[in-house]
N, C-alpha and C positions, 0 to 999 in steps of 0.2 A: 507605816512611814508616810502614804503619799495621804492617808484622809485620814480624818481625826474621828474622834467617837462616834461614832451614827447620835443624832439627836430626833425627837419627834416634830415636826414641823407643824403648823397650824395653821392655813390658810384664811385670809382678810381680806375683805371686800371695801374697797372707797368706790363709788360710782361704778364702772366699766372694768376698773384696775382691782386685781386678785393679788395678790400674793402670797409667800406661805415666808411665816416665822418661827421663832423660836418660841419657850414657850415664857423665859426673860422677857422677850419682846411686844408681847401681847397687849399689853400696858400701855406701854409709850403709844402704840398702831392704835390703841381702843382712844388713848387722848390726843391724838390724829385724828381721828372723824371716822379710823376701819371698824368694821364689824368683826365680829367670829363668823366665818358662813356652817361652821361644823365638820369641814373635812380635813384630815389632817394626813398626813404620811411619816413615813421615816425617810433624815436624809443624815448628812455626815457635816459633821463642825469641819472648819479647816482646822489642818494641824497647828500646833502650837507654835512653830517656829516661821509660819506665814502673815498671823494674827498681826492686824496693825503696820504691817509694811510697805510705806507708799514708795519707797527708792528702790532703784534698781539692785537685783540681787544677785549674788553670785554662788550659784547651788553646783557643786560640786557630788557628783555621785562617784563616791569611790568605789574601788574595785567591782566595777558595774558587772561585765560578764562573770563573776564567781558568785553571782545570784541566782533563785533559780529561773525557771522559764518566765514564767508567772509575772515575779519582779521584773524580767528583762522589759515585756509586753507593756508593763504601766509603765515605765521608765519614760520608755519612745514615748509614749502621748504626755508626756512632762516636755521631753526633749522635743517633741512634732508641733506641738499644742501650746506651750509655757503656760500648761493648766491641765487641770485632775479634775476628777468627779466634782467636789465642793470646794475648789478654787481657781488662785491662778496669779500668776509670780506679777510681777511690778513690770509697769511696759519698759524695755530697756533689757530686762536682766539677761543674764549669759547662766547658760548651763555645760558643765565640761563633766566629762565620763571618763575616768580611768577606767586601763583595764592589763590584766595581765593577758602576756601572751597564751596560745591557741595553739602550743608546740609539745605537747606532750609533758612538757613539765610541771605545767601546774592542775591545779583541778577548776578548771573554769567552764562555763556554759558558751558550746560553739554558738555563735551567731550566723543567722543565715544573711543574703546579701542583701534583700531591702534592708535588713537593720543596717547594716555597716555604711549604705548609700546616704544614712540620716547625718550624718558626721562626719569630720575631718578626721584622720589618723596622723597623729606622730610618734616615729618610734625614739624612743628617747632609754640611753641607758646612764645609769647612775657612775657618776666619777666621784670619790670622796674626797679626794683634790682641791677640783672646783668648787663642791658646795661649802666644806669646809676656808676655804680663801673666804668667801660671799658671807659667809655665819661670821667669822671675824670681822670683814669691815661694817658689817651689819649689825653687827654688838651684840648677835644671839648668845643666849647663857651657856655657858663654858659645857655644861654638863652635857649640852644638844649636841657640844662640836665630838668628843673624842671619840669617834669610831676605831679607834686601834683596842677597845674593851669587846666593841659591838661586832669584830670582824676577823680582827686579826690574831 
């Protein structure tokens, strides 16, 4: 989720300035005035759904602690960072983390306290009530409103 394919990268030489590309790239860099120097590495494409995004974005990680450890760990450096190994979100964007509660009932991955100090908590419980009132004046499709199939 957080990187996209590992790609071989190609490093270019203009004067003083190195860089490493794709291997797409090599072309446009060689009719730029870069060289090949010959060294190359593996790095990771961004993911697909960061490609081309200059506006601010709103990345939502749901049910974040029912991840495992692993996932939690890269999460925070999205959430600390607003960037991953071979990216990095639009300046502006907001990241928000759902998460089910840490009470015995669900199966979710405890979090220790540096994680919880990276973020706001609000505990919020579902009324069908009000969101059904909100889906009506909202014009949501009928089918999204009847919870009395989904509940009752």
């Amino acid at each position: 989720m957080f990187v996209g394919f590992p790609i071989s990268e190609f490093e270019m030489q203009k004067g003083d300035e190195k860089i490493f590309v794709s291997e797409k790239s090599i072309s446009v860099y060689t009719d730029l005035g870069y060289r090949y120097t010959g060294k190359n590495h593996m790095g990771y494409a961004a993911p697909k759904w960061i490609v081309g995004k200059e506006k601010p974005l709103f990345l939502l990680l749901d049910d974040f602690n029912r991840g495992s450890l692993g996932m939690l760990q890269a999460a925070m450096e999205v959430v600390n960072e607003q960037s991953y190994v071979s990216w990095s979100l639009p300046s502006g964007s907001t990241v928000v983390l759902s998460n089910n509660p840490d009470d015995g009932e669900y199966m979710v991955t405890t979090e220790d306290q540096a994680q919880k100090t990276r973020y706001l908590n609000f505990f919020m419980k579902f009324d069908v009530d009000v969101w059904s009132e909100w889906a009506e004046k909202e014009g949501v499709d009928g089918r999204c409103k009847n919870y009395s199939i989904l509940i009752g």
